[in-house]
Structure formats: C-alpha cells, structure tokens
N, C-alpha and C positions, 0 to 999 in steps of 0.2 A: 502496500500500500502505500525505498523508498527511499533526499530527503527531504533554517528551521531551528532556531537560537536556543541554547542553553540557557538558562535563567543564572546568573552570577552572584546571587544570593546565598549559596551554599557553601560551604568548605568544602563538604565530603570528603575529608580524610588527606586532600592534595591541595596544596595553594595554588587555584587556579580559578580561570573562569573561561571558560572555552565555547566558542559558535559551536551548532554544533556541524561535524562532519560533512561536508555535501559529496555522499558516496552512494552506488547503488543501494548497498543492504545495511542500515534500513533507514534511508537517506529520508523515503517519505514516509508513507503509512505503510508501504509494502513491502513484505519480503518474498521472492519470487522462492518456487520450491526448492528444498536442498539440493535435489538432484538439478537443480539448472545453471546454469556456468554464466557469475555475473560479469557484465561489459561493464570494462574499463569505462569509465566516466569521463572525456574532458571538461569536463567543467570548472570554470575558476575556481582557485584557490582561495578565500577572501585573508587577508592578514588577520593572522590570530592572535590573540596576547600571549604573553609568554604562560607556559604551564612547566609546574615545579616538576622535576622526572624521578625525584629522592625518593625510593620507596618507602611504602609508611605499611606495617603492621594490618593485620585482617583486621585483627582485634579493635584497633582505633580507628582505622577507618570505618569500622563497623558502628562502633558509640559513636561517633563524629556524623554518621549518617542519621542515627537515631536521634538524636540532638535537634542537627540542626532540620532534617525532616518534621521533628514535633514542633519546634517554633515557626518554622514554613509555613504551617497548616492549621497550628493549633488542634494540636492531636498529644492524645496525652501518649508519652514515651511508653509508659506502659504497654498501650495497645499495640505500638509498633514494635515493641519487643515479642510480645505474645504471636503477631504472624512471623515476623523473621525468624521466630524460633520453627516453625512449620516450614521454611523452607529448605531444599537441600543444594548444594551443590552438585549437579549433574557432568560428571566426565563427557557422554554422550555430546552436550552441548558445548562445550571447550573444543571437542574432538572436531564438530563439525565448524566452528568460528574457525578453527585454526589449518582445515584444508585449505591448499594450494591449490591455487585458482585453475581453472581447467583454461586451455587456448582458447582465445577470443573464437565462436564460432562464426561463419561467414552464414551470412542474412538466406541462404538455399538451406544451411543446415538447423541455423535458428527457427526460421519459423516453422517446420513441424512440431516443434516441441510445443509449441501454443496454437497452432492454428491446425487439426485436422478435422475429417466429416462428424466424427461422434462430437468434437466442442459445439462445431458448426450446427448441428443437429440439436446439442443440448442447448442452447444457446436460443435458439430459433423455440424449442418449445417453454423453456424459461421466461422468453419475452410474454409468449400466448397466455401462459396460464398469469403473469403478473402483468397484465397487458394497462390494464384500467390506472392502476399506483404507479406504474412506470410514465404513463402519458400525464399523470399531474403534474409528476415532478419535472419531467420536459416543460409544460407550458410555464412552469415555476420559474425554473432553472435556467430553461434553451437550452441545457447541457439534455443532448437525444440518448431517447432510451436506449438503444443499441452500442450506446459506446458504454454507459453504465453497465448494462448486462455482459458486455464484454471484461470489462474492469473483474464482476464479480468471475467469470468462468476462467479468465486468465490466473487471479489471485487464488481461488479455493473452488473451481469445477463447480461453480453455479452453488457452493454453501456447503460441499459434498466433505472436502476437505480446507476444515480449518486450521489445520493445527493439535497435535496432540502433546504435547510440551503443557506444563502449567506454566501459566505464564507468572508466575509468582517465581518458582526455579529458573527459568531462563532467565528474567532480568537479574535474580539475588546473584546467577552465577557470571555473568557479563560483565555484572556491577564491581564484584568483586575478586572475581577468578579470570579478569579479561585472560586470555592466552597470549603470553609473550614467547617470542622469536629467540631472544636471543641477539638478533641482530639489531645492533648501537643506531643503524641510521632508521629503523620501526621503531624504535621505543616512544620517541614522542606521539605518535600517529595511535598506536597502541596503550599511550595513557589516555587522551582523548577519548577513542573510546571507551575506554572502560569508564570515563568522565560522562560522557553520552551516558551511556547505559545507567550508569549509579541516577542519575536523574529523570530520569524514564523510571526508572523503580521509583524515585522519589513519587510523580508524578501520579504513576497507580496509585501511590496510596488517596492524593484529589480523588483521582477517579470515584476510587471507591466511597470516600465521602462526599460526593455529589448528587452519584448516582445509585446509589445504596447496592453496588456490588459486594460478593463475598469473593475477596481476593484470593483466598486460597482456592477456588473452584475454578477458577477463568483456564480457558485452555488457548493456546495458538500456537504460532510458528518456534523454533528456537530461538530468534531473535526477540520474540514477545511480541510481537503481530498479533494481532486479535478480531475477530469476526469475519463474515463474510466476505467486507472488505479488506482485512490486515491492514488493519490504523493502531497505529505503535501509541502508545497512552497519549504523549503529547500530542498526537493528533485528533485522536479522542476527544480531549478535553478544545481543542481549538475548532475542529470544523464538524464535529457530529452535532446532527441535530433532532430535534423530537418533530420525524414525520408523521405519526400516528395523534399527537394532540394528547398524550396520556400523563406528559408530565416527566415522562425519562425520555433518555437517548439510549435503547437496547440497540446495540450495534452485531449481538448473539441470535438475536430470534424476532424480532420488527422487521419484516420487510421494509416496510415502511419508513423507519428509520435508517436503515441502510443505504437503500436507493438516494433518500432527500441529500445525507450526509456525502453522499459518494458525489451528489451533483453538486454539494456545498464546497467542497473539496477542488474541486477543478474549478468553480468561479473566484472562490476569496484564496486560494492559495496558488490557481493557473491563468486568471484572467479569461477565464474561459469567454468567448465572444459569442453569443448565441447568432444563429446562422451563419456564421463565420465558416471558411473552410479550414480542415484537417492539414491534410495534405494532398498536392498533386502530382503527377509522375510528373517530370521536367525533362529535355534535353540540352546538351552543351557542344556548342558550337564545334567544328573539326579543329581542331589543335590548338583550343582553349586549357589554360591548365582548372584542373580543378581547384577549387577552394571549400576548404576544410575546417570551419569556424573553432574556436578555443571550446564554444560550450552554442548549446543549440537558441539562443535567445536571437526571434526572430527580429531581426535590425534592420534587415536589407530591401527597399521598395523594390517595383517591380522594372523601372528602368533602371536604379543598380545593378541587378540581376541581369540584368540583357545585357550589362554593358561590362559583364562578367564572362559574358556567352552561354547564359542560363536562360531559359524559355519555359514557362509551362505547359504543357501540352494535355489540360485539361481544364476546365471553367474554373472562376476565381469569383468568390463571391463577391469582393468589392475590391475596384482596381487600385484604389487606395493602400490595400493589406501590405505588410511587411512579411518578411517568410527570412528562410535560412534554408540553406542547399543541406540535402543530404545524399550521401553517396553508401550507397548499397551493395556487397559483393553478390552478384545473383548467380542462379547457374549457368547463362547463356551470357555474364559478363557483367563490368559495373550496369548499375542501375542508380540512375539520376532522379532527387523529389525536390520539392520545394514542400520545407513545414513553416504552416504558419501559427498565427497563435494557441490553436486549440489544439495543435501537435505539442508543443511546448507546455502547455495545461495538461497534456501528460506525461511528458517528462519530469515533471515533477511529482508524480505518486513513483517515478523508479527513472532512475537518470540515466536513462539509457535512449540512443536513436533506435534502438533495434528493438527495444519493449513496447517505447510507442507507435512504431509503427505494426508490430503484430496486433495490439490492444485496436490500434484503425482498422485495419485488414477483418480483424475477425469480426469488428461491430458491421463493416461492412457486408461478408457473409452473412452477418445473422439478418440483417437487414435487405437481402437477397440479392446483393449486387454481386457481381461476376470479379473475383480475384485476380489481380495480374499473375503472371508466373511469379516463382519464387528466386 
C-alpha cells in the first residue's frame, strides 16, 4: 500500500529525527508480496538530518519507546507494557527484511506476476458484485472504480490474502531487531529504518486508541501492512476514512471503508486528477536519446516532450497535462509511455514505474479494455 515524515517528537532509544525513507517496501501503504522482487526506486533523496548510529541497548531503547510512546498519546505506560509484553520477536521476519534483493525484472517478466486471466477474471467479478459502493466513491472521489479494485487485487487478491504476520510482531520486530548487514556504508540506511519502523509501532498504538482496535489481533504483511489495502499505521491514521457512516475506519472488513480510503489515498497523498489521464503509450523520434527522469514527478508539458522527441500516441485528456516518459523493457523491445499525474498518484502507494503501470494495465482489463503486449 509503499512510501511520508516521521514525527520528530520521539527519542526512541536513538538521537535522531528522521523523514521517513522514500523506498518501495513500505515506502507507502503497500507492501507488494514477499515473493515479488522490489524495483529499485529512483526517486530523490530528500537531505536528512543527521541520525546518531551508536548502538543503544534493547533494553533502553525499549523503556525509551514506552516513555516517550505514553507521553505521545497519553496512554498510560502500563498498558503499553502489558501489549509489548505479548509481543515476540519473529526470526521469520528478520529473515525475510534481510533477503537480497532478487534482479531488477524487465517489464515482459514483471507483469505476469500481477496481471494474469484468473486476476483479470477476479477483478472483473469483484467490481460486479461491489458495483453500487465502488461507483459512489468514483463520483466522490473521480478516482475510477477499476483502478481501486485493481489497487485491492494487486495488494491482497481482491481481500483473499492479507497478510498472516500479527502485525503487532512485525513492527515490535522491525522496530527493534531491524537486521543489520554488517556493512559500514548500510548502517545508517538500516538505522532509519528501524527508526521508521519503531514509529509505525508507535503509531498502532493511535491507531488502536482511535479506532478501538485490539492490537494484538491485527494480522498483515511482514512489514505491518494491514487490510485489504496494506496501509502501514501511518497511513491508517492519515488517509482512511469512514465510508460506511458508522463512526470507524475498519480498513479489515468495510468495504466501504476500504474502497473510500483507497480513493482518499491517491487524491490527498497523489493529487489524483479526476478524468485526468493515467498513462499513454508514446513514441521517440529515430535517434533521439532517451531521457530517464531522477524520480517519476510528472514536470514535462507536452511541447517539452516533443521537443524531447517524445509523442503520445494515444488521446490526452487535456492538452494542458504534464507527464514524465517512461521506458519499459518489453518482449519485442523498449517500450515508450508518457505518465501523467494519476500514474504518479500511484507511484506513490509503491515507488515503482513498473507497479504503477501493472496497477493501470490491470484496472484497465478489468474494465475491458484490450492490453498492449507485454
């Protein structure tokens, strides 16, 4: 669901106060499944403040978490002792933080792993049977129901798989057991997160007094992802909303809520532009060099783009739009797009060109449009 600042109010344990991270997992709301090999991210760096790398003790960072968590929130330390003591440490989830990243796959091999007939197929009847709730929150939102129903079948197979991890032990272990390398030039990278993480636990615990969850019951990804959409706490707490009118944000079992929040999500945190275009296939002129942007923030009108040797080679909702080139390894050779803002509205649930363009593609299937090649 990813990634979206750290609050610098805490100690936890490290003198520091850290952005957080902008990496795929779990940059946004989203962690894509274990078995799927995340892309490198270019996306800017933003300058961080300095973070202390001195190791400090479980123990104290632990009380230091409990501390400054109860003054945070106003929670009495007691209670946060009484769940932390329910939590465990999971090796499992060290093991899988700490795999080596598999080779970037090229955009013919990637998109099977997200887009085949049975998603296509579930996806298409997911829409049917939530047909009525999905088309409120479109006229709501303009964010169309087929890229939301894509979002949920890309992230947990339409609600099938959320997650089996408590999400109480993935964060306690993130927080505290991040996995270190060993290697001098990660450590600072691998303090931060585990800076992330210790605050995403902080944050469940809001959660749970907001929304009157039982924290030790929550289930999701390793990273702590949660619901249908895999909205990591912080995101929870930012863009879920109460689409059902009951008074909560269930992001576990509301439809309702899920769908509204998934479309709140790509307008307050992607700018999502309601009948705005995605993306379009593009071509580049013969013996134009490509260009390869730092990070996918669509900046470029559509006369810079020509004058690039970039062309769209499909309708543009308004001639006006900015976009950003994307280059695609396909099977029959590069593949040329132009994304514009509501590609970029999903690059940010997972920072990837190659996520949001599956996440397009398949809403597009579901929505019965004819697929390009791969």
């Amino acid at each position: 669901m990813i990634r979206r600042a750290l609050a610098c109010c805490l100690t936890l344990g490290l003198v520091a106060c850290a952005t957080r991270p902008q990496e795929p997992v779990p940059s946004s709301t989203a962690t894509p499944p274990a078995s799927t090999p995340s892309e490198a991210a270019p996306e800017r760096k933003p300058d961080l403040p300095p973070v202390d790398l001195t190791p400090v003790p479980f123990e104290t960072a632990r009380a230091n978490f409990v501390r400054d968590t109860a003054a945070r929130y106003r929670l009495a330390p007691a209670y946060i002792e009484s769940v932390l003591a329910q939590a465990q440490i999971r090796e499992p989830i060290i093991a899988a933080m700490s795999r080596p990243a598999e080779r970037v796959k090229p955009w013919n091999e990637y998109r099977p792993m997200f887009i085949s007939q049975a998603r296509i197929d579930g996806g298409k009847a997911f829409l049917a049977e939530h047909r009525e709730q999905l088309l409120r929150v479109q006229e709501r939102s303009g964010v169309p129901a087929e890229v939301i129903v894509a979002i949920i079948g890309v992230e947990t197979s339409y609600g099938r798989n959320a997650g089996n991890h408590r999400v109480l032990d993935a964060l306690y272990t993130l927080a505290f057991k991040y996995p270190r390398s060993g290697d001098p030039e990660k450590l600072e990278r691998e303090v931060r997160r585990e800076l992330f993480f210790r605050d995403e636990l902080a944050k469940l615990f809001e959660l749970a007094a907001l929304e009157k969850l039982d924290i030790t019951t929550l289930k999701g990804s390793y990273a702590g992802a949660m619901g249908m959409g895999q909205f990591m706490p912080s995101s929870y707490l930012d863009y879920a909303v109460d689409g059902d009118g009951d008074g909560r944000r269930d992001l576990f079992g509301s439809f309702d809520d899920v769908f509204a929040s998934i479309a709140n999500y790509f307008v307050k945190k992607g700018g999502w532009v309601r009948g705005g275009t995605v993306a379009v296939p593009a071509t580049l002129d013969a013996g134009r060099e490509e260009f390869n942007p730092v990070d996918w923030t669509p900046d470029l009108g559509l006369d810079a783009l020509a004058a690039r040797g970039y062309h769209p080679a499909g309708p543009v909702a308004a001639a006006d739009a900015t976009a950003t080139p994307v280059t695609l390894e396909g099977s029959d050779g590069k593949q040329y797009w132009l994304g514009f803002q509501n590609y970029y509205a999903i690059t940010r649930y997972n920072l990837s060109r190659m996520y949001a363009m599956a996440v397009f593609q398949l809403s597009q299937a579901i929505a019965g449009r004819e697929l390009p090649p791969a």
